[in-house]
Every structure is written in C-alpha cells, then in structure tokens.
N, C-alpha and C positions, 0 to 999 in steps of 0.2 A: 500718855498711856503707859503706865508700869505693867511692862510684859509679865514678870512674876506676881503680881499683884493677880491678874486676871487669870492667868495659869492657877493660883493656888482657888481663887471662887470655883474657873470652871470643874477643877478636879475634884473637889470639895463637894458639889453638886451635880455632879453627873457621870465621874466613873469612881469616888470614894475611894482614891489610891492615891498614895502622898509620895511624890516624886521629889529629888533634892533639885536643887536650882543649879546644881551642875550635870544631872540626868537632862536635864530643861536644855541646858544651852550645848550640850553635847550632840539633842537631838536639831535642833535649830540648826547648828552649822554642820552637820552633814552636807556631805556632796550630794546635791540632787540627780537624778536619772531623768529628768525630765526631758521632753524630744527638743526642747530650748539648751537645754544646756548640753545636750547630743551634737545638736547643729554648731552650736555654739565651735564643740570641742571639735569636730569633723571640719570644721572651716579654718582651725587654728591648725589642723595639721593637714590642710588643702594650701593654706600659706606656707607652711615648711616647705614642703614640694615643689611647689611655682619658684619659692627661693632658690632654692636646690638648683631647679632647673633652669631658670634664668642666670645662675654661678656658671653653673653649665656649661651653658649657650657664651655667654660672655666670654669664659675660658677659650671656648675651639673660635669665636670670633678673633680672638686676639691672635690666634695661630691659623688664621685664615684671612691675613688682611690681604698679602698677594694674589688672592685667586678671586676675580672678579664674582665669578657664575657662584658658586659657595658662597662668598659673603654677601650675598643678596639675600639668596637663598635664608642663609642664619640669621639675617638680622630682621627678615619676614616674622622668622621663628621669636627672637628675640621680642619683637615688638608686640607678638600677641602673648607672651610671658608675663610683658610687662601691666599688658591692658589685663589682663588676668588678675594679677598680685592687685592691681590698684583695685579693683573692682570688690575682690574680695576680700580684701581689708576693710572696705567702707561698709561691705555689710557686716561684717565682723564686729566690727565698732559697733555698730546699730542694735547690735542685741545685747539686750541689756537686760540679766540675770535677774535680777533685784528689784521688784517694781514697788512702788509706794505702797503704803499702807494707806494713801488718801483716796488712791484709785479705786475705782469700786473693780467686780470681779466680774462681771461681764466687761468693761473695758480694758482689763489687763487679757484676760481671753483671747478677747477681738484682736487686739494689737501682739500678740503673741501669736493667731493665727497668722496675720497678715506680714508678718516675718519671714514668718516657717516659711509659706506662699511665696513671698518675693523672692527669696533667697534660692529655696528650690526650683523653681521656676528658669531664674538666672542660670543654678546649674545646667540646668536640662535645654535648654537655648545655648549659653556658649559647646555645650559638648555638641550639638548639632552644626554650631558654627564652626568649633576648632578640631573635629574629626577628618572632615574632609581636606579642609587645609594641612592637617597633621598628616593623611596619608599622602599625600601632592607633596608635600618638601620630603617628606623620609623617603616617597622613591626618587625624585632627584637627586637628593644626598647619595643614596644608596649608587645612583647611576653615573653620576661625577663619582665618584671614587672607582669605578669603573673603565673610566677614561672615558665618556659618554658628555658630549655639554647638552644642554637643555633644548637647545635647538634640535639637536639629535633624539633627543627624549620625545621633543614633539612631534616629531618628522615620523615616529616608525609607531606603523598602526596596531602593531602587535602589543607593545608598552601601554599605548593610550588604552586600546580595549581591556588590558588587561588589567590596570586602573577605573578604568569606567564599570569594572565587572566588580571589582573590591570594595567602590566604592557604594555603589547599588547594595552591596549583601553590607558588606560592613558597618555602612553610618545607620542604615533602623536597626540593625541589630545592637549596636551602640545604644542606642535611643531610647529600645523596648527592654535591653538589660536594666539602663538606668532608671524606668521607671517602674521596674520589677523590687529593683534592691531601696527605691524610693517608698514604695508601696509598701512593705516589709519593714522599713524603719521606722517611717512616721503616717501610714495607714491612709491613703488616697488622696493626700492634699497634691 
C-alpha cells in the first residue's frame, strides 16, 4: 500500500485540498498525545526515578555496611526498588506505540486498553503495597539515627500508635489521590 498514493485519491475526493507529501509526512510523524504514548512517557520517567533511587539506596548501603539494624533496614528498601525497576521496565517494553496496519481497529483498541488496564492497575497495587512498607523503614531510619534500634522502636507504644495512626490516614489517602490523578489523565480505566 503506497501511503501517498492513497492520501492523494482520498484528498482528491473527499476534502479537494492538495497537500505536498512533505505536509503528509510531517503530519504522520508527529508526536502523538495519546493516553499510550502518556503512559508510555510517564513510565520512562517512573524508571529514572526508581533508578535514581535505587543509586541512592545503594550509595548509603555502601556507607552503611557496619551497622547491622540500618543495613537491613536499606537493603529491604533496596530490594523493593529493584522489584519496582524490573517490573516497570517489562511493562514499558510491552507498549508498543506503532501497531500494524494489519490489525484491525477494534483489536489495536482492545489491546491498547488492556495495557493502559494492566499497567495502571500494577501502579495502584504496588503504591498500596510500597506505602506502607515506605512509611515502616523511613521511621526506623528516622529513629536509628536517633540513637533508637528497632527493638526499641517496637517496644514503645507511643511510636507504634503513632505509626498505626499514619498509616490508617495516609496509605487510602495515598490510594484515593492516585486514583483521582488516574481518573484525570486517562478517564476511569
């Protein structure tokens, strides 16, 4: 199928305006806006981040190999960085801008929703999973640097409750932002 070929019948007969074939391919490879190629771009800079953060995390691990209660602590942190990055890279991969011209267009649809779906999805499960665990190492962090070990951290009920109260308000507040700023970008999937 000669793309200019058919571009020049359908113009010819249906909007009677004579475009040049560099107006054509100008308009062709534009950047799309579409909520695929939003995801797309929002995931590649969800992977900077995780990178970032796992450079991070590896940095103060290496400046934290003598301290037993910490390097536990970081490498907890560390290992859901890592399950993070890998995860989100595979879906990353997985979207894939450019669909055939053989596929029909309810099946590029379908499988473009069921992307969007998985993907968002995914986010909205790990944030409910890595919230909680997120605020549970940042106040032990917070409370070893204190001079506090973790033993100590669990032993006094004022810490715990005050944790169990953060975490109560914080992770659906977590939850119901994410699915507000979800709702707003890509419209109730």
């Amino acid at each position: 199928m000669d793309l200019f070929k058919e571009w020049d019948t359908l113009n010819k007969t249906k909007f009677n305006t004579t475009l040049t074939n560099q107006e054509i391919m100008k308009a062709i490879t534009q950047k799309s806006n579409s909520s695929l190629s939003t995801l797309k771009t929002n995931l590649k800079y969800n992977i900077y981040w995780a990178a970032f953060f796992t450079a991070a995390n590896s940095i103060w691990i290496l400046f934290s190999l003598n301290k037993g209660e910490l390097l536990s602590i970081l490498l907890l942190s560390f290992v859901i960085n890592v399950l993070y990055l890998i995860v989100t890279v595979i879906y990353y991969k997985k979207i894939q801008l450019n669909i055939s011209a053989d596929a029909g267009v309810t099946q590029a649809i379908q499988l473009n929703y069921k992307i969007i779906s998985n993907t968002l999805m995914f986010q909205k499960n790990w944030g409910m999973f890595a919230t909680p665990i997120s605020l549970i190492t940042g106040s032990l962090i917070v409370n070893y640097y204190f001079g506090h070990t973790v033993s100590d951290y669990f032993n006094n009920t004022h810490k715990l409750t005050s944790l169990l109260i953060c975490l109560i308000v914080l992770v659906p507040l977590a939850v119901i932002m994410g699915s507000k700023m979800t709702q707003k970008a890509f419209g109730g999937i």
